[in-house]
C-alpha positions as CSV (number, residue, x, y, z in Angstrom):
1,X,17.5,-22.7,28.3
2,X,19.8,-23.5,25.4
3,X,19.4,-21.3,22.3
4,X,17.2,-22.9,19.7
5,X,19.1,-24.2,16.8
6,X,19.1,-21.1,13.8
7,X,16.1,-21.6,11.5
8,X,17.3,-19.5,8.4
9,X,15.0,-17.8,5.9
10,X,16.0,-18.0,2.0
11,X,16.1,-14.0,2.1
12,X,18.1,-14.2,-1.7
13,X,14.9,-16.2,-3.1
14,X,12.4,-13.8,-2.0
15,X,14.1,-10.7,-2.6
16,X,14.7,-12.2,-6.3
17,X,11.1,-13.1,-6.5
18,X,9.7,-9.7,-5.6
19,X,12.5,-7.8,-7.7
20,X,11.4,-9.8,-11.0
21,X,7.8,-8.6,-10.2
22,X,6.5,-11.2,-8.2
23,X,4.9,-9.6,-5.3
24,X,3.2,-12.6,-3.8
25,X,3.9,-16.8,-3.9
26,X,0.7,-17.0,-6.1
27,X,2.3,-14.5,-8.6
28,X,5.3,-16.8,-8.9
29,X,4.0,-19.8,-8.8
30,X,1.9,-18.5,-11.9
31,X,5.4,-17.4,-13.3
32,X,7.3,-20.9,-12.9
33,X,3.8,-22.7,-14.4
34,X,4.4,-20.6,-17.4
35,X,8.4,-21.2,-17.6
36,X,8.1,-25.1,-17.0
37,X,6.1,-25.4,-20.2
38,X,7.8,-23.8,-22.4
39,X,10.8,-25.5,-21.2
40,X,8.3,-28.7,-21.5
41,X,8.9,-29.5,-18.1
42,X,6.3,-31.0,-16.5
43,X,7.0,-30.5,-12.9
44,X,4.4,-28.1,-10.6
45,X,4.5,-26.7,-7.8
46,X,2.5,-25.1,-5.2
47,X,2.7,-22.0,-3.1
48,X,3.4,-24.7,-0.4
49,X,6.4,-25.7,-1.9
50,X,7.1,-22.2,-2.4
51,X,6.8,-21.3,1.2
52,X,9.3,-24.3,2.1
53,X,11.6,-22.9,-0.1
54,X,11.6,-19.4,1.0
55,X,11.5,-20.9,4.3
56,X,15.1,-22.5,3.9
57,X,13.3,-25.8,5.0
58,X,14.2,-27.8,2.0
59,X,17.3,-28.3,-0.4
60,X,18.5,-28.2,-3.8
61,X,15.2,-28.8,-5.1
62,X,14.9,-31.3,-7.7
63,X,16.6,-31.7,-11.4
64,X,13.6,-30.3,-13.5
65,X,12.5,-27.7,-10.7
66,X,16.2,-26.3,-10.7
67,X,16.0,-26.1,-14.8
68,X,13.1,-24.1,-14.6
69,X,14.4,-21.8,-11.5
70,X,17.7,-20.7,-13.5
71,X,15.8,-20.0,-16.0
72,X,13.0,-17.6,-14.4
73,X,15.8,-15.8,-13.0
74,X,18.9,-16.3,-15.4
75,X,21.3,-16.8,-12.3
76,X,22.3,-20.1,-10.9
77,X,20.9,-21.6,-8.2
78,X,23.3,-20.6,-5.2
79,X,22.6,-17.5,-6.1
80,X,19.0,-17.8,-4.8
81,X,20.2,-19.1,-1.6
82,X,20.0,-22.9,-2.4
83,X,22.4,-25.3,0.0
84,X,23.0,-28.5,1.0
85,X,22.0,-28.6,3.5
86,X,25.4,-29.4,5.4
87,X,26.5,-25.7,3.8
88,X,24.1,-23.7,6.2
89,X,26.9,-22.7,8.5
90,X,27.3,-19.2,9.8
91,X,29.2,-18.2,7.1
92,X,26.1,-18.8,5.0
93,X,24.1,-16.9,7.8
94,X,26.6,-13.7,7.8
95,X,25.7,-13.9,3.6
96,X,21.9,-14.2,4.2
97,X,22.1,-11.7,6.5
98,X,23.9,-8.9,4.1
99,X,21.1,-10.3,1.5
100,X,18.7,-9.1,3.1
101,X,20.3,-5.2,3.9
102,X,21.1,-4.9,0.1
103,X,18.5,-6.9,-1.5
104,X,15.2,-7.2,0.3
105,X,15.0,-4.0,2.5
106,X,17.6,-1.2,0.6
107,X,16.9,-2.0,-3.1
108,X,14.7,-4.3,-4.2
109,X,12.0,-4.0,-6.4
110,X,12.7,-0.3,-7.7
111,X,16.4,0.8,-7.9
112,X,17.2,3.8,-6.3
113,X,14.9,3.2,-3.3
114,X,16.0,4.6,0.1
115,X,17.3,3.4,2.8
116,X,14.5,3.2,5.5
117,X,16.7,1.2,8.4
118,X,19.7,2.2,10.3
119,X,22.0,-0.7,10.9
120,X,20.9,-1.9,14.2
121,X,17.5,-2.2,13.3
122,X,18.7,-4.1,10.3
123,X,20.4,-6.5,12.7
124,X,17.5,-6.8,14.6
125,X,15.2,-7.6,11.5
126,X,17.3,-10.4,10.3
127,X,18.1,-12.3,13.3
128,X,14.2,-12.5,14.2
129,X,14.3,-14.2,10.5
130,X,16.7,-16.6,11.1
131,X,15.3,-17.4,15.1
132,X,11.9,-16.3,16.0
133,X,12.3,-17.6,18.9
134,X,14.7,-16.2,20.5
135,X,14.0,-12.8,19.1
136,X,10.2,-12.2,19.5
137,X,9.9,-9.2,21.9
138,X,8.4,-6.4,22.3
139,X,11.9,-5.2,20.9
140,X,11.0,-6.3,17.2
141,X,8.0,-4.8,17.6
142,X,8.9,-1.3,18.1
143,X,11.6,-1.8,15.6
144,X,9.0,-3.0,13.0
145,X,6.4,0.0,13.9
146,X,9.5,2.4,13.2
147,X,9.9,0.5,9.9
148,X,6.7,0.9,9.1
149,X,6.0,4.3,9.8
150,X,9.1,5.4,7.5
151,X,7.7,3.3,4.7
152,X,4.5,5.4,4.9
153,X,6.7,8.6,5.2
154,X,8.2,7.7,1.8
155,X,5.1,7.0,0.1
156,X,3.6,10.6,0.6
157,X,7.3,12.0,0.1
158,X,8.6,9.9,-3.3
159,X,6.2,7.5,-4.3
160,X,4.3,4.1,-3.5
161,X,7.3,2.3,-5.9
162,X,9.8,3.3,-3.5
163,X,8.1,2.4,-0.1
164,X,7.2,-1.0,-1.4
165,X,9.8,-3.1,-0.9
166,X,10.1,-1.9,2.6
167,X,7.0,-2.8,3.4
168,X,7.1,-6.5,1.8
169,X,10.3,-7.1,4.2
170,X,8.2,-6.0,7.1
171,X,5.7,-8.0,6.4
172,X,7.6,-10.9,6.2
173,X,9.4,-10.8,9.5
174,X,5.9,-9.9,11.1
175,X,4.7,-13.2,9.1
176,X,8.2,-15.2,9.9
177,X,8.3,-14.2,13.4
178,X,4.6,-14.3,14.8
179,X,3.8,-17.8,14.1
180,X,6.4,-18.7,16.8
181,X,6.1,-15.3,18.9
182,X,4.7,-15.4,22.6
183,X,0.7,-14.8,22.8
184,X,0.6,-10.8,24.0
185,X,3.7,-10.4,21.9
186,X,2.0,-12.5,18.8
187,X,-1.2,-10.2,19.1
188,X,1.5,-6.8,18.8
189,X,2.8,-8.5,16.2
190,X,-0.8,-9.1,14.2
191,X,-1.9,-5.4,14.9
192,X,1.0,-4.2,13.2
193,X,0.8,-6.5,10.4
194,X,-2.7,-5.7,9.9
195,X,-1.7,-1.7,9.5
196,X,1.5,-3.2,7.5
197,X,-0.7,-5.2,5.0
198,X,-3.5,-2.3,4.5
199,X,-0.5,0.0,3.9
200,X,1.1,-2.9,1.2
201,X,-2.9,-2.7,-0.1
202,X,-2.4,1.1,-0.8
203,X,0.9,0.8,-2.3
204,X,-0.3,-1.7,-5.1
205,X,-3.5,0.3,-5.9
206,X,-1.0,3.3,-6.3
207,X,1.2,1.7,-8.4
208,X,-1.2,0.6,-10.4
209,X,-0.7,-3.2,-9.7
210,X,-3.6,-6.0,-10.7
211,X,-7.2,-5.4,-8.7
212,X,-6.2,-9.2,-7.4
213,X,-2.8,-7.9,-5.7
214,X,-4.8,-4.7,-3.4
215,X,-7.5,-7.5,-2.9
216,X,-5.4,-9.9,-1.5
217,X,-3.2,-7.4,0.8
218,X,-6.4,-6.2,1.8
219,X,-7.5,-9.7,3.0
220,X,-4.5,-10.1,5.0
221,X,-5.3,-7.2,6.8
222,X,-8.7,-8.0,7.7
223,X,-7.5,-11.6,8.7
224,X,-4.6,-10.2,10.7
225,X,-6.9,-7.7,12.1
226,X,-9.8,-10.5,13.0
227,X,-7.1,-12.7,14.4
228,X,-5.6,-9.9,16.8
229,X,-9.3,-9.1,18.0
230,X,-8.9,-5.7,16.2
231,X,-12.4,-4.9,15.7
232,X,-11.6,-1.1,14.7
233,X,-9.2,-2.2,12.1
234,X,-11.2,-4.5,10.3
235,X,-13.9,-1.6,10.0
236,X,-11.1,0.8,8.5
237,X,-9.5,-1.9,6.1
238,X,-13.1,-1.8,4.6
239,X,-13.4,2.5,4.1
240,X,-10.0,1.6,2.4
241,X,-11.6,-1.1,0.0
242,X,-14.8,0.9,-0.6
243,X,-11.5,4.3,-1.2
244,X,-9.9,1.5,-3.5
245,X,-13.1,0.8,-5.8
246,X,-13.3,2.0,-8.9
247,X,-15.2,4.5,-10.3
248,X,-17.9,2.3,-12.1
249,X,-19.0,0.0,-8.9
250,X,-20.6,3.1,-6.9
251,X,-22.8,0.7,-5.2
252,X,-20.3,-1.2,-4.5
253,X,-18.1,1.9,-2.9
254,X,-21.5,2.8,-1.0
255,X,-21.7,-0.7,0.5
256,X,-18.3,-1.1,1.9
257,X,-18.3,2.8,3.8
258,X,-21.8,1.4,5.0
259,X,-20.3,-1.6,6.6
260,X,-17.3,0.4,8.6
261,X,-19.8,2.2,10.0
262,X,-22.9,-0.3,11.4
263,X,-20.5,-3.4,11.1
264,X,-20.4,-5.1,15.1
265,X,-17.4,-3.2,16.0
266,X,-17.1,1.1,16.7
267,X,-14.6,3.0,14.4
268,X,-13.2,6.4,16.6
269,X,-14.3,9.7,15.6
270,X,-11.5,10.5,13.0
271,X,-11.9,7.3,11.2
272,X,-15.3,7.6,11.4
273,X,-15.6,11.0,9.6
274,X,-13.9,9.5,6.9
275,X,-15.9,6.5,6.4
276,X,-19.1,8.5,6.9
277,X,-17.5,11.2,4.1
278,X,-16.6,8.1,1.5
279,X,-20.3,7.2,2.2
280,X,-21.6,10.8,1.1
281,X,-19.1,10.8,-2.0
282,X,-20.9,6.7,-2.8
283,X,-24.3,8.5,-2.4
284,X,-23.5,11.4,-4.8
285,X,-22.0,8.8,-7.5
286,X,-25.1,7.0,-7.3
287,X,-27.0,9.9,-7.8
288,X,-28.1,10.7,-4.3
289,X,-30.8,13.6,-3.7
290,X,-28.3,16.5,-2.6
291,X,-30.1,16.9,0.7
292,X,-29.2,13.0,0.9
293,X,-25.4,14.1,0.5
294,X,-25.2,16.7,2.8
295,X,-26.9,14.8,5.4
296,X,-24.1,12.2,5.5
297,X,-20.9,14.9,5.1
298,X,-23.2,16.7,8.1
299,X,-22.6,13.5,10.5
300,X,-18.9,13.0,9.0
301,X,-18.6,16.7,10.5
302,X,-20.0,15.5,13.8
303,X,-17.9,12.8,14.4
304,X,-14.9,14.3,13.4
305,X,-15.8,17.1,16.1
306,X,-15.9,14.0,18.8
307,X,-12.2,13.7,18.6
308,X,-9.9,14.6,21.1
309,X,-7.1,16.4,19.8
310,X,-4.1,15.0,18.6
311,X,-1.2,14.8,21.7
312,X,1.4,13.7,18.9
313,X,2.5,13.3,15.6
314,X,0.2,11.1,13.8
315,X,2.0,8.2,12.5
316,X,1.3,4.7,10.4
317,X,0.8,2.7,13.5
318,X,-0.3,5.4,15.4
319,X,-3.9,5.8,16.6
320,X,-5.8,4.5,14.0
321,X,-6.9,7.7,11.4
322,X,-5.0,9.8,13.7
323,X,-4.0,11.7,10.7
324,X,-7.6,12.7,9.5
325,X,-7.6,16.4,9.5
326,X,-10.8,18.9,9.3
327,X,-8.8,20.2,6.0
328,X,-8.7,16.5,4.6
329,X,-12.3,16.3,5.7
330,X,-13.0,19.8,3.4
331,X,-11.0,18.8,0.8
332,X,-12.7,15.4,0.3
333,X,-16.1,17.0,0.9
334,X,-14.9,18.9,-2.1
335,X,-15.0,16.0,-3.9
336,X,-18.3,15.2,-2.6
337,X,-19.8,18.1,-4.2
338,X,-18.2,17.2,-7.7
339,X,-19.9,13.9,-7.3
340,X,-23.1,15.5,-7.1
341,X,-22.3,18.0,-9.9
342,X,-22.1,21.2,-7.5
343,X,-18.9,21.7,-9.1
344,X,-18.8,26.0,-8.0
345,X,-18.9,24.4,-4.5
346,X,-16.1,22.3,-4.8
347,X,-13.9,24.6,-6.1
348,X,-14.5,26.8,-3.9
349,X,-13.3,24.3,-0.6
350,X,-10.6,22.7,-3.5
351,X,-9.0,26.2,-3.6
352,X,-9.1,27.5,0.3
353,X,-8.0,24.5,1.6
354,X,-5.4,23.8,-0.5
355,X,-4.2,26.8,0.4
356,X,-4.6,26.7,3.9
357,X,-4.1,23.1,4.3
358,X,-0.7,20.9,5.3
359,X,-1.0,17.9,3.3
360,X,2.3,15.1,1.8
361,X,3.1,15.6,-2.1
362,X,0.9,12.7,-2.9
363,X,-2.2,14.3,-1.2
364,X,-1.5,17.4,-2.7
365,X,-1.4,16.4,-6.2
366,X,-4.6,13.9,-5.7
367,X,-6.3,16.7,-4.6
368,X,-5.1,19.6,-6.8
369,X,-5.8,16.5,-9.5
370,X,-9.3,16.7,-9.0
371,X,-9.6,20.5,-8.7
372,X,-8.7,20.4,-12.2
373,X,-10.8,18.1,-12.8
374,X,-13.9,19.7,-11.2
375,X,-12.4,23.3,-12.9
376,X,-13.0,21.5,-16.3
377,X,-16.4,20.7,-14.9
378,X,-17.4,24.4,-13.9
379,X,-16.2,25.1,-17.8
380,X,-13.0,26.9,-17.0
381,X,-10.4,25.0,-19.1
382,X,-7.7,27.2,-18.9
383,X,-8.1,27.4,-15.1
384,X,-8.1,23.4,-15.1
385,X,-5.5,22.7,-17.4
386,X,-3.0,25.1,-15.1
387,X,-4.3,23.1,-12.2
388,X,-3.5,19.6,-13.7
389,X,-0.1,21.1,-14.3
390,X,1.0,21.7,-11.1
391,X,-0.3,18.6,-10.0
392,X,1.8,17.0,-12.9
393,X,4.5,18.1,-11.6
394,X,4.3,16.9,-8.2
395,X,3.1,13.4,-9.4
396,X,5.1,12.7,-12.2
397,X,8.6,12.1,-10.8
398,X,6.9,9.9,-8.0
399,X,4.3,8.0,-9.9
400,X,1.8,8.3,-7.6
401,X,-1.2,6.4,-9.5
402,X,-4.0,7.9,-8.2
403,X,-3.4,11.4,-9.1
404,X,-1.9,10.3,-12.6
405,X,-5.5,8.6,-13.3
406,X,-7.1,11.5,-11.9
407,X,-4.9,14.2,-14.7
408,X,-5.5,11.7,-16.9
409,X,-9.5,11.8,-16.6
410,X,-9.4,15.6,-17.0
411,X,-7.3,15.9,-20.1
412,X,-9.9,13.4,-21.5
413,X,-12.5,16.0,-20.2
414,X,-10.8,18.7,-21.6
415,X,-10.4,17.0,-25.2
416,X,-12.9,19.9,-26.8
417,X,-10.6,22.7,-25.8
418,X,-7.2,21.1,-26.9
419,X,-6.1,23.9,-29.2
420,X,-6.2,26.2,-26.3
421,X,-2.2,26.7,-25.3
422,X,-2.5,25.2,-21.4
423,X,-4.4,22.3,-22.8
424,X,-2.4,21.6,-25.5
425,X,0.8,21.8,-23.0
426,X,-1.1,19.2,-20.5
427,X,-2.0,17.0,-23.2
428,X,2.1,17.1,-24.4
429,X,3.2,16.4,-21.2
430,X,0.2,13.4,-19.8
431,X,1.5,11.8,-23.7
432,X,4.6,11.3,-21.7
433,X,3.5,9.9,-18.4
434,X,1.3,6.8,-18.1
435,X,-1.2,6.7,-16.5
């Protein structure tokens, strides 16, 4: 069968889009309603038109549209991968295609990001852009997967701001190239999207991005998940939104680790144990009886004893919760018991399993975050402040959020004791850093 005539994707427009801080066509349609008026242009457009454009099924767009463009991004219009469309020859392709290597999956949004492809997956990536047809093996898939699993490596390493963009390119050629994949090949493709957009979900809460961005990375999953017939996931995408809930909708949190547990589908044991842990650490915010509490981190340990053990290193796209650990299951029972104001408790699993414990930089600083935070509960504030220090200086540098909000809570907690000389060194130093 002759090859399909080249398709190619406008990889300059989205990788300028999500490098001015656009993450998703909504965001930028937003953006370009907000530039035409004060340009007092009254053209719209919709994420539709967006999707054409990034698409590279359209060209120059029109007079007022490309007034408004140049100035949302202060470069001109070829520059964002507009043609005639007689100029989309392979020269133009060979350009896309570098785009795409420097732009959208070695820089983008945060400068300095690493490079998380070799070359020849690269190639790979890019020509399933331009031609899903021709490229939409079981090939792509394990080259995604790989992709994927780095981007989640860098996240615990460095930081949610450096795995990000990554992850966004990943998601797009799983969205690019599905819609035209074959069926067993389209469902690979959905189940690794589904892990791909939950891990995207993460990143934004992490970085501290708008509620609206984690919700809607979060829907993708579940849709991708449904769509895929990935019962399993869909349960787990939920113990990550009731994880993702803030700290004033307990009921909320308690209602969400509920549903991955008694929803029509059956998590596996490690998964399981987590959701049935985020459900005891709900209970305890709610303010649980205690024997309530311990019930539910009693069955967490059950399940969690059901699994077989690990035969390899758990990964992204791995088995699902693969990576839940008795240690993680301690250390987050920990937290359990600062919940429910046992705080002696919780620092007593806080310090053995940090000690004992493997856990990624980001983990280790969430976690030593809330020690201090539980330390300053127990009424040791020199003990806490020292605590929040070390995590400070694993979390700083890599902005992971969580832990951030987490120091940031206990120096609030620790506001009565701010003329001690750790506190008043913790409170110096969280001045400095953002939460």
């Amino acid at each position: 069968m002759a090859d399909q005539e080249v398709r190619p994707v406008n990889a300059k427009l989205v990788a300028a889009r999500i490098a001015r801080g656009w993450p998703t066509q909504q965001d930028f349609v937003d953006a370009y309603d907000k530039h035409a008026r004060a340009l007092n242009q009254k053209a719209t457009i919709s994420v539709r038109q967006v999707r054409r454009w990034e698409a590279g099924k359209t060209g120059l767009p029109n007079r007022d549209a490309r007034r408004v463009l140049e100035a949302m991004f202060e470069r001109p219009l070829e520059e964002l991968g507009f043609h005639h469309p007689a100029s989309l020859h392979p020269a133009v392709l060979t350009e896309l295609e570098n785009d795409v290597r420097c732009r959208a999956f070695l820089g983008g949004v945060v400068a300095g990001a690493l490079p998380l492809f070799d070359l020849d997956a690269l190639d790979h990536l890019t020509a399933a852009a331009h031609n899903a047809h021709r490229y939409s093996d079981h090939h792509l898939v394990d080259h995604l997967g790989d992709a994927l699993d780095e981007a989640a490596r860098v996240d615990g390493r460095i930081g949610p701001r450096q795995a990000l963009p990554a992850t966004l390119g990943i998601l797009a050629a799983v969205h690019t190239t599905a819609r035209d994949a074959p069926t067993d090949v389209r469902r690979e493709l959905l189940v690794l999207g589904a892990r791909g957009a939950e891990l995207a979900a993460w990143l934004h809460k992490d970085s501290g991005a708008p509620a609206r961005d984690t919700a809607y990375w979060h829907q993708q999953s579940k849709e991708w998940a449904t769509m895929a017939g990935d019962g399993p996931m869909h349960a787990y995408v939920l113990l990550r939104q009731a994880q993702a809930t803030d700290r004033d909708d307990p009921a909320g949190m308690l209602d969400l680790a509920r549903a991955a547990t008694t929803g029509p589908w059956t998590l596996p044991p490690r998964p399981r144990a987590e959701a049935l842990q985020q459900e005891a650490r709900a209970l305890a915010m709610t303010g649980a009886a205690t024997d309530d509490v311990d019930r539910v981190l009693d069955q967490a340990h059950q399940a969690l004893g059901q699994a077989t053990q690990a035969t390899s290193q758990a990964t992204c796209t791995g088995p699902l919760g693969e990576s839940y650990t008795p240690e993680r299951l301690m250390v987050q029972s920990a937290i359990c018991y600062r919940e429910a104001r046992r705080p002696e408790r919780a620092v007593d699993l806080f310090r053995h399993h940090l000690a004992t414990g493997t856990f990624a930089p980001r983990d280790r600083a969430f976690f030593t975050a809330h020690l201090a935070g539980t330390l300053a509960d127990a009424g040791e504030p020199d003990a806490a402040a020292e605590a929040a220090l070390q995590a400070l200086d694993i979390a700083a540098a890599a902005r992971f959020g969580q832990a951030l909000t987490e120091l940031h809570r206990t120096g609030t907690c620790l506001q009565a004791h701010r003329e001690r000389p750790a506190v008043r060194e913790l409170h110096a130093q969280l001045a400095a850093t953002a939460p």
